[in-house]
Gaussian input, Z-matrix of N, CA and C with variables (Angstrom, degrees):
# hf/3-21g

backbone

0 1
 N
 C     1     B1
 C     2     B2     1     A1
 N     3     B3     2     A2     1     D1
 C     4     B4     3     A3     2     D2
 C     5     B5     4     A4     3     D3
 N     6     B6     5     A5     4     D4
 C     7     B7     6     A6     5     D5
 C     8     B8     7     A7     6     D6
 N     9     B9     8     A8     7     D7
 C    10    B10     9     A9     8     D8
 C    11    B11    10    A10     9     D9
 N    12    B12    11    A11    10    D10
 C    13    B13    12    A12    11    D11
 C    14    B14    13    A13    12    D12
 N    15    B15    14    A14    13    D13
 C    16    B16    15    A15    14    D14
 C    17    B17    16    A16    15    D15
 N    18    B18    17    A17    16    D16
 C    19    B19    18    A18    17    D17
 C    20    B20    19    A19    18    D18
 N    21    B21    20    A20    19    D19
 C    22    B22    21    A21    20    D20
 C    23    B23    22    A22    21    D21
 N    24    B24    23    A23    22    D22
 C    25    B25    24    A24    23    D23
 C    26    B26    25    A25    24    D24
 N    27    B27    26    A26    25    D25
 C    28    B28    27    A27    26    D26
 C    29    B29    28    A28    27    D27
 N    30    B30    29    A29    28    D28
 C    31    B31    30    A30    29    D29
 C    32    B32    31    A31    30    D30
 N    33    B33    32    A32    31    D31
 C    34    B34    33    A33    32    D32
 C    35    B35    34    A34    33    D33
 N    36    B36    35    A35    34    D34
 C    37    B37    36    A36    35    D35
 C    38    B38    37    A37    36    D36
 N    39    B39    38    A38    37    D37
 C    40    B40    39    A39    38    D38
 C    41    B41    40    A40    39    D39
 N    42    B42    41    A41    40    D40
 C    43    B43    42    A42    41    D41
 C    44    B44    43    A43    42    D42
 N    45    B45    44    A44    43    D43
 C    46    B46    45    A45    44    D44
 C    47    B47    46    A46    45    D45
 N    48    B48    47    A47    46    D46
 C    49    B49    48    A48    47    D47
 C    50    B50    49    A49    48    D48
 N    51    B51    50    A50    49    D49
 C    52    B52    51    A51    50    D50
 C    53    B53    52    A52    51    D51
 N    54    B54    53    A53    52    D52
 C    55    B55    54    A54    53    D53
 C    56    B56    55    A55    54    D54
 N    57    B57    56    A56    55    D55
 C    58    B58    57    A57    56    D56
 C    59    B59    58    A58    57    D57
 N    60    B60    59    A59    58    D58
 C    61    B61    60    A60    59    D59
 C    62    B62    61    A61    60    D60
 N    63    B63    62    A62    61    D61
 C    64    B64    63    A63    62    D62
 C    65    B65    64    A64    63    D63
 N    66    B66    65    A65    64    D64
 C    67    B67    66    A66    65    D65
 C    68    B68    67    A67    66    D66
 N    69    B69    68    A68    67    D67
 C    70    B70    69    A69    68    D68
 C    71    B71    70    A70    69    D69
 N    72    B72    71    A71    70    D70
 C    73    B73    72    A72    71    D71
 C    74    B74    73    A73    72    D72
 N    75    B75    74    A74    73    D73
 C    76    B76    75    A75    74    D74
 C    77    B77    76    A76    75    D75
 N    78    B78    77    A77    76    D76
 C    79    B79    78    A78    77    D77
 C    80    B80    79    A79    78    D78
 N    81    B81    80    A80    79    D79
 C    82    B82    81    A81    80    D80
 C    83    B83    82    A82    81    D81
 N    84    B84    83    A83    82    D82
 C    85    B85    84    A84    83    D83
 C    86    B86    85    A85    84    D84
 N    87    B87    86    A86    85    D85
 C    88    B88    87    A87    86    D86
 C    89    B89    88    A88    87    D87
 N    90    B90    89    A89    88    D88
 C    91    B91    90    A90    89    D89
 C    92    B92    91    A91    90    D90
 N    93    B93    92    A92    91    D91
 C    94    B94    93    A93    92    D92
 C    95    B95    94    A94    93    D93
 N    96    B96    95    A95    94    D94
 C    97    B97    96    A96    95    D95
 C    98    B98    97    A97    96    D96
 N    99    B99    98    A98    97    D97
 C   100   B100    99    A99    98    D98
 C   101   B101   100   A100    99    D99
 N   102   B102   101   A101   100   D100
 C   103   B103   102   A102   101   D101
 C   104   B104   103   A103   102   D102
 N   105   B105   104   A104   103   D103
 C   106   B106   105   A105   104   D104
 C   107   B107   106   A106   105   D105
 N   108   B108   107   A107   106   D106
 C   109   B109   108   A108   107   D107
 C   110   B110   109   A109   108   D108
 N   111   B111   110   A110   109   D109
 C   112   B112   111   A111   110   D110
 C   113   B113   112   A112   111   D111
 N   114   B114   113   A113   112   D112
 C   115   B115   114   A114   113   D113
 C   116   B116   115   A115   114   D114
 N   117   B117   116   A116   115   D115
 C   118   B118   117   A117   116   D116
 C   119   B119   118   A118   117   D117
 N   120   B120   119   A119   118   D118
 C   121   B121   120   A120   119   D119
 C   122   B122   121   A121   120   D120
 N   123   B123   122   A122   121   D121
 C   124   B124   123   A123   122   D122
 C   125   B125   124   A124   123   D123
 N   126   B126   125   A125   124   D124
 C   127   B127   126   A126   125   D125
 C   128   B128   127   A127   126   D126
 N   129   B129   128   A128   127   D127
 C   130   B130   129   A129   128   D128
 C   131   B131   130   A130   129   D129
 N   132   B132   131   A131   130   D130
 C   133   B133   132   A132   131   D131
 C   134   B134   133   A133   132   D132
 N   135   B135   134   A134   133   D133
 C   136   B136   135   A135   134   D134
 C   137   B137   136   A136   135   D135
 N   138   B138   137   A137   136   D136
 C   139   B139   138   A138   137   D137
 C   140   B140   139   A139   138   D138
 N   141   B141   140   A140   139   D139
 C   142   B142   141   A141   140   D140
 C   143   B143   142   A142   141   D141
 N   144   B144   143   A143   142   D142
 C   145   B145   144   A144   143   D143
 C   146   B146   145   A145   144   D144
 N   147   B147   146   A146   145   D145
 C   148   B148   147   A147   146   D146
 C   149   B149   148   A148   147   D147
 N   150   B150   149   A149   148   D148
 C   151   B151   150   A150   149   D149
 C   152   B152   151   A151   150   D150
 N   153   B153   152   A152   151   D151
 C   154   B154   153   A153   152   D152
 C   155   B155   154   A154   153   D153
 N   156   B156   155   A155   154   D154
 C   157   B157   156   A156   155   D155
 C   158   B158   157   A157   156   D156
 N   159   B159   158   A158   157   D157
 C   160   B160   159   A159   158   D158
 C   161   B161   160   A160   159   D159
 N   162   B162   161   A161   160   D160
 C   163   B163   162   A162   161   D161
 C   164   B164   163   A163   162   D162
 N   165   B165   164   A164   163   D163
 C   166   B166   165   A165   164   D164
 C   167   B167   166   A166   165   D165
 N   168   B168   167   A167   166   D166
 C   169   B169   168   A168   167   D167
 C   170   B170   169   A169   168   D168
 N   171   B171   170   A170   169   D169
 C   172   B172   171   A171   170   D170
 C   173   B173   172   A172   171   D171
 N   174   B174   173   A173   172   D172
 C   175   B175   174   A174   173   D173
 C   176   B176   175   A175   174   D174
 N   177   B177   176   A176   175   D175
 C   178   B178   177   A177   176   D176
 C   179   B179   178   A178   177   D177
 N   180   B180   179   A179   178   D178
 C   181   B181   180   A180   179   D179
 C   182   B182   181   A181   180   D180
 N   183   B183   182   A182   181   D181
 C   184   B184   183   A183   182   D182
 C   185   B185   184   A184   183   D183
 N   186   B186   185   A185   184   D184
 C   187   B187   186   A186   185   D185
 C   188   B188   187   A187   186   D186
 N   189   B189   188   A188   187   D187
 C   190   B190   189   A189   188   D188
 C   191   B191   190   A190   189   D189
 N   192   B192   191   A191   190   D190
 C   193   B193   192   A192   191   D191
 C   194   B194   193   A193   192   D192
 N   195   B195   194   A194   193   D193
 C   196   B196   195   A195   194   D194
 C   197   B197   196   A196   195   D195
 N   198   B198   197   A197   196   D196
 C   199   B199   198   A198   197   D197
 C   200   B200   199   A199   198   D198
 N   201   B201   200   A200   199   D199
 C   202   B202   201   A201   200   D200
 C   203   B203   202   A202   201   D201
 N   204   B204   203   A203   202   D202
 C   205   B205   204   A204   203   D203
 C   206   B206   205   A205   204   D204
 N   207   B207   206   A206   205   D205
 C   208   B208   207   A207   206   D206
 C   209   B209   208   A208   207   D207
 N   210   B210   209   A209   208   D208
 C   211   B211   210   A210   209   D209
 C   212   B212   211   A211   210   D210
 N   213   B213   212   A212   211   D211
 C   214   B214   213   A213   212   D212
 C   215   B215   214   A214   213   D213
 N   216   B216   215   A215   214   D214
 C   217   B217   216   A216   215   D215
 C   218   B218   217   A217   216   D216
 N   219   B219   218   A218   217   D217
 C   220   B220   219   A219   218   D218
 C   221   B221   220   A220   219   D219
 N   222   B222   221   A221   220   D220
 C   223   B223   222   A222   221   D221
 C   224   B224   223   A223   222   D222
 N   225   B225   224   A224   223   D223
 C   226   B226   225   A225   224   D224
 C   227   B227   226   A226   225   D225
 N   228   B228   227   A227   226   D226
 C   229   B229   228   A228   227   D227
 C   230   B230   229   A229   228   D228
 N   231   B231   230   A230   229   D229
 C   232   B232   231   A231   230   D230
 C   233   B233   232   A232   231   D231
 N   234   B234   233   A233   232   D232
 C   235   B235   234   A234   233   D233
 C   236   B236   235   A235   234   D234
 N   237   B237   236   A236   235   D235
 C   238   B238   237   A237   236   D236
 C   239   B239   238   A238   237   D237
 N   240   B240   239   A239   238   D238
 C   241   B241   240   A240   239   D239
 C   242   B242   241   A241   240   D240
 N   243   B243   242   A242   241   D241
 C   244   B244   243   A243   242   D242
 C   245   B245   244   A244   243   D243
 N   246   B246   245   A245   244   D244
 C   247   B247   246   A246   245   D245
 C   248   B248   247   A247   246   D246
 N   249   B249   248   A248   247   D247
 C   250   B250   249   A249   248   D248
 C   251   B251   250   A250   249   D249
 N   252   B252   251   A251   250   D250
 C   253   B253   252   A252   251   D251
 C   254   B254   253   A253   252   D252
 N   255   B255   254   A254   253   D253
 C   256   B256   255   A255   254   D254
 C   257   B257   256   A256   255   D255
 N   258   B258   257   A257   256   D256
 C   259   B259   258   A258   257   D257
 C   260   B260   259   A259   258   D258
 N   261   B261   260   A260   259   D259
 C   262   B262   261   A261   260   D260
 C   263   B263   262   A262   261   D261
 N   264   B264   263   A263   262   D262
 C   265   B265   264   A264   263   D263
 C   266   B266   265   A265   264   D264
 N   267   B267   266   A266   265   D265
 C   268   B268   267   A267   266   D266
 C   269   B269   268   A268   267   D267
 N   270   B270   269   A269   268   D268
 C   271   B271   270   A270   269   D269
 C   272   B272   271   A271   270   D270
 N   273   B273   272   A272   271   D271
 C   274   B274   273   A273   272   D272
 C   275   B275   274   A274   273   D273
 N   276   B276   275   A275   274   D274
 C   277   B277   276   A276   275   D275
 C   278   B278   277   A277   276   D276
 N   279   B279   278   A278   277   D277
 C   280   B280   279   A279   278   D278
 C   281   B281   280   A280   279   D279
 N   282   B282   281   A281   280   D280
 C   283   B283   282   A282   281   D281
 C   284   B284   283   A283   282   D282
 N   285   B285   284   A284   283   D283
 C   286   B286   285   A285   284   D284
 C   287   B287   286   A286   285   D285
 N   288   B288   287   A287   286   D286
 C   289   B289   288   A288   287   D287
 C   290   B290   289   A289   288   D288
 N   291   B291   290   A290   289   D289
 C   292   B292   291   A291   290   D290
 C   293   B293   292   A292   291   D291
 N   294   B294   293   A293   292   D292
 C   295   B295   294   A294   293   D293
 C   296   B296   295   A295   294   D294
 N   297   B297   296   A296   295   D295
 C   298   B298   297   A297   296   D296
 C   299   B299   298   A298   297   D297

   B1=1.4576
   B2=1.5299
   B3=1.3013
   B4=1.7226
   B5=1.4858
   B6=1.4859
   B7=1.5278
   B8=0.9743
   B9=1.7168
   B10=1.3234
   B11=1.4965
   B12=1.0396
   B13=2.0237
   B14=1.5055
   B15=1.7604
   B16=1.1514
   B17=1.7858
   B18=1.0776
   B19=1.3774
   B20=1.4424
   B21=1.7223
   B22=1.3825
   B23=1.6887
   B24=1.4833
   B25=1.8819
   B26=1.3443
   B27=1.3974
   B28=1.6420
   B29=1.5469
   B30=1.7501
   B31=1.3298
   B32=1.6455
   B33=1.4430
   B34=1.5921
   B35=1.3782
   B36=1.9669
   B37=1.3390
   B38=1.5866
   B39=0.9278
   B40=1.7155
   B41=1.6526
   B42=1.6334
   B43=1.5366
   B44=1.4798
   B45=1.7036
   B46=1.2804
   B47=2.0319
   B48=1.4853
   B49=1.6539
   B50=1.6747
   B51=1.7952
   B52=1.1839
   B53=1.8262
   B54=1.3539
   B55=1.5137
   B56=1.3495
   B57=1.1183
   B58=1.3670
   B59=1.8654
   B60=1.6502
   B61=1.2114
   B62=1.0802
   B63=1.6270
   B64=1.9255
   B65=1.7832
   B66=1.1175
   B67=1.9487
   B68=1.1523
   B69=1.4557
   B70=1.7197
   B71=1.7291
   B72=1.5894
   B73=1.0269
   B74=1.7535
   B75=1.2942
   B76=1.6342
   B77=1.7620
   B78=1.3720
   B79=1.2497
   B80=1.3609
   B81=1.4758
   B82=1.1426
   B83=1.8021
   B84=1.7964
   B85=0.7636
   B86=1.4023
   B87=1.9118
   B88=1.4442
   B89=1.3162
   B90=1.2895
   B91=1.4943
   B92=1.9675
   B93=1.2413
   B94=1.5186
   B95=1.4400
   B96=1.6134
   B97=1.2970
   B98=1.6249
   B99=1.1212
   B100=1.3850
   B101=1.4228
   B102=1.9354
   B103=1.2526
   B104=2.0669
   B105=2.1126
   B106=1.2806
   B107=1.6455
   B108=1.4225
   B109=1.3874
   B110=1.9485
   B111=1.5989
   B112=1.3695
   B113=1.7471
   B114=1.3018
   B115=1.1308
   B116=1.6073
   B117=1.4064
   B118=0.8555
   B119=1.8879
   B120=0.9716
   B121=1.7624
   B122=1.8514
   B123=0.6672
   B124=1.7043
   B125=1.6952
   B126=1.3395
   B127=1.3656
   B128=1.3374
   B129=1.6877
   B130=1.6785
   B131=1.4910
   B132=1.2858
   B133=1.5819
   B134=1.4295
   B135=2.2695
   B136=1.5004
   B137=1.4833
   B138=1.3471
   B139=1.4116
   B140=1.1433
   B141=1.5240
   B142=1.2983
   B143=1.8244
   B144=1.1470
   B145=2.0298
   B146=1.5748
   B147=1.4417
   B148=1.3841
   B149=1.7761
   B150=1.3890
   B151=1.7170
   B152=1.6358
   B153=1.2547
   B154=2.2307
   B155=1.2798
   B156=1.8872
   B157=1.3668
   B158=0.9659
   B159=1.5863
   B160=1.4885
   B161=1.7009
   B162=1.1254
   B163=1.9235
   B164=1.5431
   B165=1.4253
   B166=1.6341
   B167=1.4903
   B168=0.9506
   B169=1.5886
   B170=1.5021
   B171=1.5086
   B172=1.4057
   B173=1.9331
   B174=0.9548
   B175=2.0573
   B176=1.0497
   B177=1.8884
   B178=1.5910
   B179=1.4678
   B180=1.3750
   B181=1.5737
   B182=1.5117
   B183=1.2137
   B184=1.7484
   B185=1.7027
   B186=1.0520
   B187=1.6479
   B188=1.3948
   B189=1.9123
   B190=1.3106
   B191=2.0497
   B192=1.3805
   B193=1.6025
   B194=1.5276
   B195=1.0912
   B196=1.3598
   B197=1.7196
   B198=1.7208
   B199=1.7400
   B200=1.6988
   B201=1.4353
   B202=1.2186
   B203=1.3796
   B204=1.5449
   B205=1.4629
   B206=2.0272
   B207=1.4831
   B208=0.9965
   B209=1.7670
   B210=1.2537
   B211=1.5208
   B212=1.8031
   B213=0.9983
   B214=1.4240
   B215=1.4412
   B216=1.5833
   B217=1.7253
   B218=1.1409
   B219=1.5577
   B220=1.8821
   B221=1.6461
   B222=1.8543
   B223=1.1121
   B224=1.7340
   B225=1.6044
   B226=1.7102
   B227=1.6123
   B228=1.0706
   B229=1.8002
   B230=1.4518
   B231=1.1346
   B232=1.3625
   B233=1.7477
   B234=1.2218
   B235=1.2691
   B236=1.3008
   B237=1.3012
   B238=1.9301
   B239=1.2305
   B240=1.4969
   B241=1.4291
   B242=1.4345
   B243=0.9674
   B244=1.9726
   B245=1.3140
   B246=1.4253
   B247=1.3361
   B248=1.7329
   B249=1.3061
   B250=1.6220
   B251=1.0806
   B252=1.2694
   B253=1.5290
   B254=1.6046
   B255=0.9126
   B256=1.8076
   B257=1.4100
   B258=1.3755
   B259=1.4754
   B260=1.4521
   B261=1.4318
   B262=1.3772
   B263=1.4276
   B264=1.3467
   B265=0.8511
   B266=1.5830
   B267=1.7050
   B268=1.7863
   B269=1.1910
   B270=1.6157
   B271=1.2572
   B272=1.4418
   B273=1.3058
   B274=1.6509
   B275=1.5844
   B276=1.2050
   B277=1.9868
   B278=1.6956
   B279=1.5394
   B280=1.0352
   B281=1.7849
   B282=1.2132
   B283=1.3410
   B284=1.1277
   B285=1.8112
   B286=1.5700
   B287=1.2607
   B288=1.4596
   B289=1.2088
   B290=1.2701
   B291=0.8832
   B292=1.8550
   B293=1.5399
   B294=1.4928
   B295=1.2265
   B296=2.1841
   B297=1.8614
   B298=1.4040
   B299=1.8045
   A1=111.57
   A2=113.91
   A3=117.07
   A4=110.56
   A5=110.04
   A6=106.25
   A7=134.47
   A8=121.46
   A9=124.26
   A10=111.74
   A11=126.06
   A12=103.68
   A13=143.33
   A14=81.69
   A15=91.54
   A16=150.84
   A17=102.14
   A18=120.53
   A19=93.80
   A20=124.94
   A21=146.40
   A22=104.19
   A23=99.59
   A24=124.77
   A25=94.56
   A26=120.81
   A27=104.48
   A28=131.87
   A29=93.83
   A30=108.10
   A31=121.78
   A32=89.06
   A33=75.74
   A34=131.81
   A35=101.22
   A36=107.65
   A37=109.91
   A38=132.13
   A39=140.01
   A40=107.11
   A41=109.17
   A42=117.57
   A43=93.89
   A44=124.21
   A45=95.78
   A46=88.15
   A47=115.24
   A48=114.18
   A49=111.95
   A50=116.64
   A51=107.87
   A52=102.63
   A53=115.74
   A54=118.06
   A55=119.02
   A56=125.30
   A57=102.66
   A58=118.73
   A59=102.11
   A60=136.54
   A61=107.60
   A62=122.19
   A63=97.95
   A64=91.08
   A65=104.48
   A66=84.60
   A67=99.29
   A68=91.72
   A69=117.84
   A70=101.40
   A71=133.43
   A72=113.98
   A73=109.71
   A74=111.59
   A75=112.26
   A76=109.91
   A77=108.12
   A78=120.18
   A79=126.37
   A80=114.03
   A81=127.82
   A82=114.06
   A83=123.67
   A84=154.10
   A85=102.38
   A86=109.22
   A87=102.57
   A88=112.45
   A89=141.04
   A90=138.57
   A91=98.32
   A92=104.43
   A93=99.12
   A94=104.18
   A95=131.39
   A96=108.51
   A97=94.56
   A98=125.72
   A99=127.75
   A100=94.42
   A101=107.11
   A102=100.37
   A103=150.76
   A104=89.42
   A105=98.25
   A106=87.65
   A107=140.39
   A108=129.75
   A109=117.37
   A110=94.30
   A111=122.04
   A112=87.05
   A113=138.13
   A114=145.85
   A115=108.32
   A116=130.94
   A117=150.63
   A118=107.23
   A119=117.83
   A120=111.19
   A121=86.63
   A122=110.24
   A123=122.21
   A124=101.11
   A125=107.38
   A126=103.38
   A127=159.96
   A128=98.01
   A129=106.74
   A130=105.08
   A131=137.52
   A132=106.13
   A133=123.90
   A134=108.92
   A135=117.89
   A136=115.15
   A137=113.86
   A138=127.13
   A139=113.54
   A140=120.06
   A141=130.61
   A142=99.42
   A143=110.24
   A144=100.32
   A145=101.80
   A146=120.62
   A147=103.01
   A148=99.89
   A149=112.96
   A150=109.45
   A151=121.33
   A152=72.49
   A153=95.67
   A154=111.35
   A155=125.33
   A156=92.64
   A157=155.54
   A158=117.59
   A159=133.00
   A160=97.65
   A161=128.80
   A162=116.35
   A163=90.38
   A164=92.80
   A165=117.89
   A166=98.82
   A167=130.87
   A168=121.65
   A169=106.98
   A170=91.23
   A171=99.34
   A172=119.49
   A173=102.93
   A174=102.72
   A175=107.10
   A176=126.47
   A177=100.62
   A178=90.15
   A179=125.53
   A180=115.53
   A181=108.10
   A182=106.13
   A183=102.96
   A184=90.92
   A185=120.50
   A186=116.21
   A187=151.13
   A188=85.00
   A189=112.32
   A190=82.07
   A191=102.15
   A192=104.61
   A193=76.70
   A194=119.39
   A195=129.02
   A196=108.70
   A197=106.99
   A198=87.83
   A199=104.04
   A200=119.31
   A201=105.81
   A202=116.27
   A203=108.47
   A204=103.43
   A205=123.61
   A206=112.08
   A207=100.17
   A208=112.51
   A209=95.08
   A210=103.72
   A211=93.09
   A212=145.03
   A213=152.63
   A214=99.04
   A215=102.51
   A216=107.52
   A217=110.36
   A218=116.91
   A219=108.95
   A220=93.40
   A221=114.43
   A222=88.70
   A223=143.33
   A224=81.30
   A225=112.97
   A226=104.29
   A227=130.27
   A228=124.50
   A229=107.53
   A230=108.56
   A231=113.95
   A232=122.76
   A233=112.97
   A234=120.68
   A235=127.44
   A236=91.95
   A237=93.29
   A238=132.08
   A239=115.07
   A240=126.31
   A241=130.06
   A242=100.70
   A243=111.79
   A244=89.46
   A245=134.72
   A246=126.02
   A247=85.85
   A248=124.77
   A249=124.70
   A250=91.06
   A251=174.61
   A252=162.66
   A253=97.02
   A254=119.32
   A255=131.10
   A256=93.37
   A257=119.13
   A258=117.34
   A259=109.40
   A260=129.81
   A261=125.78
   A262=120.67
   A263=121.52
   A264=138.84
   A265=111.18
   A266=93.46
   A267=91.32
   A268=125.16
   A269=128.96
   A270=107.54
   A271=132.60
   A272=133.61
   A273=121.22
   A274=69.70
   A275=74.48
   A276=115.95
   A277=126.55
   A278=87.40
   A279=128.03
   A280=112.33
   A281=105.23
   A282=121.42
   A283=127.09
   A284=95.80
   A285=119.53
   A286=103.79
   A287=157.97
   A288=134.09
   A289=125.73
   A290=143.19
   A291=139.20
   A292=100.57
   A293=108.76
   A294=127.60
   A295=92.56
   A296=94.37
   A297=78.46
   A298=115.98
   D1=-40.97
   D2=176.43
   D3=-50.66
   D4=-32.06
   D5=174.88
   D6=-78.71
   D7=-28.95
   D8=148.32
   D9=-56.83
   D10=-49.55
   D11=169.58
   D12=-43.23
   D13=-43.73
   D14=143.92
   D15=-50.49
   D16=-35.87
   D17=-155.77
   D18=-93.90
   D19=-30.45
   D20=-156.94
   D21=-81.88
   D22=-55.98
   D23=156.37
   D24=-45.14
   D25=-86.98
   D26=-161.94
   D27=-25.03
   D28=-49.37
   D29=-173.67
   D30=-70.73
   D31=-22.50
   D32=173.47
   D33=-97.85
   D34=-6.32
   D35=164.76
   D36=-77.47
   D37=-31.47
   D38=156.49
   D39=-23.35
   D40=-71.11
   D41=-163.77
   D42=-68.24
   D43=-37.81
   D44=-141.73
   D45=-88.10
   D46=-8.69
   D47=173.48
   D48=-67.46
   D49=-24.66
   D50=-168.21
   D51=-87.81
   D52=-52.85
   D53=171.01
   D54=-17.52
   D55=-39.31
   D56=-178.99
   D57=-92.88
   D58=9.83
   D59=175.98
   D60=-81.67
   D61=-16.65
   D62=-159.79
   D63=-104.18
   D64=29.06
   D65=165.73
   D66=-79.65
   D67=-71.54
   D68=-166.09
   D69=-41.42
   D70=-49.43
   D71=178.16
   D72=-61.93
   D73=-33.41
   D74=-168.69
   D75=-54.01
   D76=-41.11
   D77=162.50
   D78=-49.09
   D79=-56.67
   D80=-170.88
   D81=-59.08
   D82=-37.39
   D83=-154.08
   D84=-89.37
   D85=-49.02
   D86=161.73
   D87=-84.29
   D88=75.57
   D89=144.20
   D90=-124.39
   D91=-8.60
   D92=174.92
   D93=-145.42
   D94=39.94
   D95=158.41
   D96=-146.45
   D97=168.47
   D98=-165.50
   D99=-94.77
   D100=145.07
   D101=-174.19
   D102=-43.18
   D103=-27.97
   D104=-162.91
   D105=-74.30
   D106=-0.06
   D107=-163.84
   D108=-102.11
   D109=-27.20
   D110=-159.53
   D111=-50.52
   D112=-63.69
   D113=-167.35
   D114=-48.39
   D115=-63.32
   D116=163.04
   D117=-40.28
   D118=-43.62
   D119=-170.39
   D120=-86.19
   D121=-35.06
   D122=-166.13
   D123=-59.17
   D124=-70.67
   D125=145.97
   D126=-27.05
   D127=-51.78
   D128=158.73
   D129=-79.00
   D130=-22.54
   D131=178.27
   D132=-68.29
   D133=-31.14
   D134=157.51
   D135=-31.23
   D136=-62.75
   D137=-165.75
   D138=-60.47
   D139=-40.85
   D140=174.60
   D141=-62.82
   D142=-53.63
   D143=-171.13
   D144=-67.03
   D145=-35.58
   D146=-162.58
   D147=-75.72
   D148=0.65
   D149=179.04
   D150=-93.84
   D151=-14.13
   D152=169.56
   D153=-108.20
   D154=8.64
   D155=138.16
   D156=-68.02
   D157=-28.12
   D158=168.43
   D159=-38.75
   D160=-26.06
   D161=-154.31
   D162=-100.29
   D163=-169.84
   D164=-157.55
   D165=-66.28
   D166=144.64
   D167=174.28
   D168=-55.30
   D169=160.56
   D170=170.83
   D171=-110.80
   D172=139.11
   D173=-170.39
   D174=-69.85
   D175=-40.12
   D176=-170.49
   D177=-124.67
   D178=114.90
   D179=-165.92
   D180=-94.12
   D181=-10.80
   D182=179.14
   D183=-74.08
   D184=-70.95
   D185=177.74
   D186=-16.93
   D187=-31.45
   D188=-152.10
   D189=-96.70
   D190=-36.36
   D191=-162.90
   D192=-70.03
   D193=-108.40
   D194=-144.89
   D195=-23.89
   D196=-23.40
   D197=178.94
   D198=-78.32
   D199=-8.44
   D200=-174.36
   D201=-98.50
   D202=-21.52
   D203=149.73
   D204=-53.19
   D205=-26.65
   D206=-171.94
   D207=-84.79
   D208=-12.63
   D209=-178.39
   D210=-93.55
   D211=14.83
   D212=-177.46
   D213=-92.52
   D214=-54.13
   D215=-173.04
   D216=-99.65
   D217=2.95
   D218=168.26
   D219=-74.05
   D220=-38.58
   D221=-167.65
   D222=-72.48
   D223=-29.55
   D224=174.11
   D225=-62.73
   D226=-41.49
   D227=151.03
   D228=-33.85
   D229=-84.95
   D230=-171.08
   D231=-36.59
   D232=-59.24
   D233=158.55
   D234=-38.01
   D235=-44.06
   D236=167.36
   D237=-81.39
   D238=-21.49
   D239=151.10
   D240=-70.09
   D241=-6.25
   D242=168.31
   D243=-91.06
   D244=-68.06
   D245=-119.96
   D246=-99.93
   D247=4.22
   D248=169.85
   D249=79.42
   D250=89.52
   D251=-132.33
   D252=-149.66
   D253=-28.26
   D254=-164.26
   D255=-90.06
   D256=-28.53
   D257=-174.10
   D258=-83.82
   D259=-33.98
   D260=173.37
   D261=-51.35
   D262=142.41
   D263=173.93
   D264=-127.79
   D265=148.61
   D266=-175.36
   D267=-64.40
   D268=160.06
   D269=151.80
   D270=-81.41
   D271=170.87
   D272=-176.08
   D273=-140.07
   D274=-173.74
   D275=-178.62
   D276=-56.19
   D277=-51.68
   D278=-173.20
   D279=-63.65
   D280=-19.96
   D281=-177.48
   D282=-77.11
   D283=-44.62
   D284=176.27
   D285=-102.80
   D286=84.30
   D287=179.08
   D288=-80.83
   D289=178.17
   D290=-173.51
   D291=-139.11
   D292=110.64
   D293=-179.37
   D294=-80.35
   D295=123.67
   D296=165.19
   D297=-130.70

């Protein structure tokens, strides 16, 4: 049980060292992702640090975020290049019409 307290402490000295981190990443994130996404990647990089608290600490943690923000938007690229993403187009109204 001491080790889960441990591990519980870590994590929250983790979140509460990265928080004052997520501008500068929030920023960083909008110079390469389009606005409606910035929130969303901003988010998964949180999620991503608060899942590497359980692990070994990290030495330079400003470093460590921003490389995992950058591996955040290698991945969200990637995903969008599988899934053709540039090719979607919205739906409108006009598409579906409703016979009444």
């Amino acid at each position: 049980m001491l080790i889960g307290n441990m591990q519980r402490g870590h994590t929250a000295r983790l979140s509460e060292a990265v928080m004052p981190l997520l501008p500068a990443i929030r920023r960083f994130v909008a110079k390469h992702a389009a606005p409606p996404e910035i929130d969303d990647l901003v988010q998964e990089v949180a999620l991503r640090m608060h899942l590497r608290a359980g692990e070994l600490p990290v030495g330079n943690l400003e470093g460590y975020v921003f490389q995992v923000a950058r591996s955040v938007l290698t991945d969200h690229a990637r995903r969008d290049k599988v899934r053709a993403r540039s090719s979607h187009v919205p739906l409108e109204e006009y598409h579906h019409p409703v016979e009444v």
